[in-house]
N, C-alpha and C positions, 0 to 999 in steps of 0.2 A: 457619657461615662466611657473609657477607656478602659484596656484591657488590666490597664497598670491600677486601674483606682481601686480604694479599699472598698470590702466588701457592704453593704447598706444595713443595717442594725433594726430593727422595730423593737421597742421597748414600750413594755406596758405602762403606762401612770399608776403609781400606788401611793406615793408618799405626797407631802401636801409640796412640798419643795420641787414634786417634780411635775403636780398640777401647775404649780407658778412659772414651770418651764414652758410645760405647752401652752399657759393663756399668754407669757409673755413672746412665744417664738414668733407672732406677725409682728414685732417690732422690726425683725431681721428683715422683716419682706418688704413692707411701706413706707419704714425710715425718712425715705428720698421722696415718697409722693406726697404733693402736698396735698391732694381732694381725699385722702385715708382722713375715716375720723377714729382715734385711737377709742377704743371698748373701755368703760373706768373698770380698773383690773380688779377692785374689790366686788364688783358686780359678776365678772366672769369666773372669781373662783369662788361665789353664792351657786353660781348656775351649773360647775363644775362636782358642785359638792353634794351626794347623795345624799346627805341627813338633810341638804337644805332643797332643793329642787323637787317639786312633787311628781314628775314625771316619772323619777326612780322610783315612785309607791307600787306602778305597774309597767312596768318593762326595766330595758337594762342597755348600758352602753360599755365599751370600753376605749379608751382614750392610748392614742398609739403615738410616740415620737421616733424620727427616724432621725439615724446618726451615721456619717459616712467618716470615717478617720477620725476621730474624737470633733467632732461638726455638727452642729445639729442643722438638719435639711430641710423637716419638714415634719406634716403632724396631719392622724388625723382621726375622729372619730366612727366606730363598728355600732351599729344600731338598733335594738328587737325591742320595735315598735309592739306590743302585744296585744294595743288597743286596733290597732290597723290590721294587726293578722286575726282577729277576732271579728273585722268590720269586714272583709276584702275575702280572707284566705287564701293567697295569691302567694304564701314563702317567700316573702318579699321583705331582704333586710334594708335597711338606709346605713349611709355615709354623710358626716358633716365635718365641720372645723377644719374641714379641705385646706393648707396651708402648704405651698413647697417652693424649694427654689427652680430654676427654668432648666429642668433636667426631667428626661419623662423617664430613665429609669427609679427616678425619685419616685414620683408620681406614679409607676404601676408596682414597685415597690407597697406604696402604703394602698394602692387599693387592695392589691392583691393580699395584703396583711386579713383587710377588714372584709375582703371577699371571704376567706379562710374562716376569720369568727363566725362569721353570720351563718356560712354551712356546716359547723358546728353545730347549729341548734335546728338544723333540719332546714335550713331555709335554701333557695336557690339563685337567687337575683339582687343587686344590691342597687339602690337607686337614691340619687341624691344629687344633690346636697340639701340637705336639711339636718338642723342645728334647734334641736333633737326632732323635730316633728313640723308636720307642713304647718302645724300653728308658730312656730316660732322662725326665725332667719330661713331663709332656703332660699334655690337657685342660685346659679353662677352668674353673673350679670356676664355675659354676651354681645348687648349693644348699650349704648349711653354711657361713653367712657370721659367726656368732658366736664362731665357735673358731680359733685360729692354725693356720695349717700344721703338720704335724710332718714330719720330714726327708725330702729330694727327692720332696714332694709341690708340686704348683702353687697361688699363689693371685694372686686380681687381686681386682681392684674389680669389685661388681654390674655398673654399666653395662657393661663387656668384652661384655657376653651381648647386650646391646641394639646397641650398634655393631655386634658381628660377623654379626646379624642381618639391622639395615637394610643391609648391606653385600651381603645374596644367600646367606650359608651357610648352609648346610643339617644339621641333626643326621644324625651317621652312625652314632653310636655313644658311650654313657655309660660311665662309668666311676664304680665306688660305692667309699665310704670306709666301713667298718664300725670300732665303739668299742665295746669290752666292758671291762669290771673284769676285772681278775687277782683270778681267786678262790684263796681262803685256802687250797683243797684241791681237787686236780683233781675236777672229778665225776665221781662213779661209773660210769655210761655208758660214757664219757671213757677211764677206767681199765681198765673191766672189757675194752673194746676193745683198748686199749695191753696188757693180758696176755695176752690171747688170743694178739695177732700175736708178741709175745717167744717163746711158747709153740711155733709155729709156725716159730722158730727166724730170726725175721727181728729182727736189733737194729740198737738206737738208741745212737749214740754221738755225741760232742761233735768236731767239727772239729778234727784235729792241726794248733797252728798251727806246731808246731815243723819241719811240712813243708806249709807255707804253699802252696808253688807245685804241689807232687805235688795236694792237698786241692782247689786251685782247678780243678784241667785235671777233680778230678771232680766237681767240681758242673756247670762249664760241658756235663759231659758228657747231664748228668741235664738241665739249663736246657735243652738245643737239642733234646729232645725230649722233655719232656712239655709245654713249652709251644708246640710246632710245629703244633698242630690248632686253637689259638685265632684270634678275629679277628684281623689284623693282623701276628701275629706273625712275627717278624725274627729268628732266634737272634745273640746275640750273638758276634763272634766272639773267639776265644781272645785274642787282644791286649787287646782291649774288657773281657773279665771280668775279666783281670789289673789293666787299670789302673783297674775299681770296685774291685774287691777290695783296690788297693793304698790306694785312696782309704778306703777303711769300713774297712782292719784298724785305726787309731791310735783309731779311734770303736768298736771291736766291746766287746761283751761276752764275751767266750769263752764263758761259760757259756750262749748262748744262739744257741749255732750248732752244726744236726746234719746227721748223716748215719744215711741208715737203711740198711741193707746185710744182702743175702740174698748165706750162702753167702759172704762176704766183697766181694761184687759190689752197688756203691752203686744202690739202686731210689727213692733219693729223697731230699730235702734241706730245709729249713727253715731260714732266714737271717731271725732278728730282731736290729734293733739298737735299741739305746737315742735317744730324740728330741734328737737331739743338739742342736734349734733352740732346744729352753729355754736351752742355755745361748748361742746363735749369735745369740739374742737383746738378751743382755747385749755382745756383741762391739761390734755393731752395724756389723757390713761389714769391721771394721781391726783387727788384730791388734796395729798400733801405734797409738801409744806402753803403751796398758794394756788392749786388746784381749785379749793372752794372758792377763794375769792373772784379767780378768773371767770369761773361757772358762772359766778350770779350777776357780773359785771356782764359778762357777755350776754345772757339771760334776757337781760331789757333788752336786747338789739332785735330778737328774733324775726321776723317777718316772713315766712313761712309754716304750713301746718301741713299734714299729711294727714287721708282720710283712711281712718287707720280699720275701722268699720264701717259696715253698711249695710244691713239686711232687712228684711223684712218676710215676713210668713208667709208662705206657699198659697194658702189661701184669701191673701189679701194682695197678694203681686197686682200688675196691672190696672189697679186702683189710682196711680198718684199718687200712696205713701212714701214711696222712695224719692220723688219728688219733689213731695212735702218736706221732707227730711232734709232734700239738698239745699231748700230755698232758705232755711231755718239757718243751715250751718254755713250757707253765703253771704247772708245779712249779719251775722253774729262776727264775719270771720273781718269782712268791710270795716264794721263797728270798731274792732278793736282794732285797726289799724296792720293786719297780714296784709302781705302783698300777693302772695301764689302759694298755692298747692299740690301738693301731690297726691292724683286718686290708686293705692295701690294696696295689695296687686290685684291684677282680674286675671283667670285662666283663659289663654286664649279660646278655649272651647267656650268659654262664658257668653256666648253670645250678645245676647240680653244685655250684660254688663259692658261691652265692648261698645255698644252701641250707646248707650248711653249715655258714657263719656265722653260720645264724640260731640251726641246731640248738647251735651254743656257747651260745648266748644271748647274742651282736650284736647292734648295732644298727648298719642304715645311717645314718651321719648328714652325711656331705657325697656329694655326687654331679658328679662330672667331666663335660664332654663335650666329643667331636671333634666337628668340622666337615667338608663339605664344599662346595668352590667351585669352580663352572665358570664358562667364560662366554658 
């Protein structure tokens, strides 16, 4: 920006015409890239919209677009997570829907916007990107710029990492994408693990969807603690799981969603679903006028899945359920004819889980990060 440029705008979102502004402004950014899978925009102004997103039931956000000479630049959302500052107490706001052109006065323009909200309400640090909370989109993808997205993971353009940079933030915490083949036969190892634990009388079963809402309340049960010792971690709450849950069942694979249960009491869960972006691809944002058609056409092609969960209970870790679990959803994933997946994300701190997916034979191949910003 130059001394002659006009001055940068931040405008709050209020009306619904100017939410369709900000969901539609990455049009401007990704136009030209072809591995962008465009967002279906009646979904992003569901998630946009406070009567409809349960996050809004306990916190709050506000959605920012920036305008330089009657131009729109960039976009981005101010965050008071109040389940995180209730878990943490750390004054600690988030930033997400990070969107700009290759300008860092753009770029420290809107942080500085949503730095301002957030200490507003007493807070002091602003760390992101997260789209609203570490359970949904977050991190800036940083490495693995060759390969598309696959579903409700994040992508931007290289430069995002250089703005958000000269801009003061600071790495807090990575976030890894691992990619292995579906092999034609579980491995042995693999196996020999997954009977031991059967054996030990702990089984693996596929999710009743025919008691959809009973099934949900027990994953969500298993979700709020065995992922409650990681970084960051937020449980989601029972509203929240219901309304992913209701969002992935019309995308699931049934065959590719378990429960492991000792005793008849669930110690653990595995939720993969198919890349639903191969085909969200062919959409390209609109369902209308041939949007739908494209969808289900492309639909049959898919041949990847992503493992979209994975936990099991504190006190049954190092047993071989997780295991079990992976051998269930690599035979099921074979069967149906997937080719590769993606294990994601794991915190780099995750030890445990890093390891793991090596021991499958993964590969890290994209790598996420948060930020953080004071001032």
């Amino acid at each position: 920006m130059s001394g002659s440029d006009p001055p940068i705008e931040l405008l709050p979102v209020r009306t619904r015409a100017e939410r369709r502004r900000f969901v539609r402004f990455p049009w401007r950014i990704y136009r030209a890239d072809p591995l962008w899978v465009p967002p279906l925009e009646v979904e992003r102004m569901a998630f946009f919209d406070r009567r409809e997103n349960p996050f809004f039931r306990h916190s709050d956000a506000e959605l920012f677009l920036a305008r330089r000479g009657g131009e729109w630049v960039g976009r981005i959302a101010a965050i008071e997570n109040r389940r995180h500052l209730a878990t943490y107490g750390d004054a600690t706001g988030f930033f997400g829907c990070f969107e700009a052109i290759d300008d860092v006065a753009v770029a420290r323009a809107l942080l500085e916007r949503a730095l301002a909200w957030v200490r507003e309400r007493g807070l002091r640090r602003l760390r992101g990107p997260m789209s609203f909370t570490i359970n949904d989109e977050c991190g800036l993808l940083v490495e693995g710029f060759d390969r598309p997205p696959v579903l409700l993971m994040a992508y931007n353009p290289p430069y995002y990492q250089r703005l958000l940079e000269a801009c003061g933030c600071v790495r807090v915490q990575d976030l890894y994408a691992y990619r292995m083949d579906v092999p034609a036969e579980v491995p042995a190892r693999v196996a020999n693990v997954a009977a031991a634990v059967a054996a030990r009388g702990i089984a693996i079963r596929p999710l009743d969807f025919r008691r959809f809402e009973e099934e949900v309340e027990r994953v969500h049960r298993i979700h709020s603690r065995a992922w409650a010792e990681n970084w960051g971690a937020v449980p989601l709450t029972v509203e929240e799981m219901r309304a992913l849950a209701r969002e992935l069942k019309p995308l699931a694979d049934r065959d590719l969603v378990f429960l492991a249960e000792d005793g008849g009491e669930p110690v653990g869960v595995a939720v993969t679903v198919p890349d639903i972006h191969q085909a969200l691809a062919r959409a390209r944002g609109r369902l209308l006028p041939v949007g739908w058609l494209r969808l289900l056409l492309a639909r049959r092609r898919i041949d990847a899945v992503r493992v979209l969960i994975l936990g099991v209970l504190p006190g049954k870790r190092l047993r071989g359920v997780d295991a079990a679990l992976y051998a269930h959803t690599m035979a099921a994933a074979a069967r149906k004819g997937y080719r590769w997946g993606e294990l994601s994300w794991v915190l780099e701190s995750n030890g445990a889980m890093n390891r793991a997916a090596e021991r499958l034979g993964a590969v890290r191949y994209k790598t996420y990060r948060i930020y953080d910003l004071e001032p």
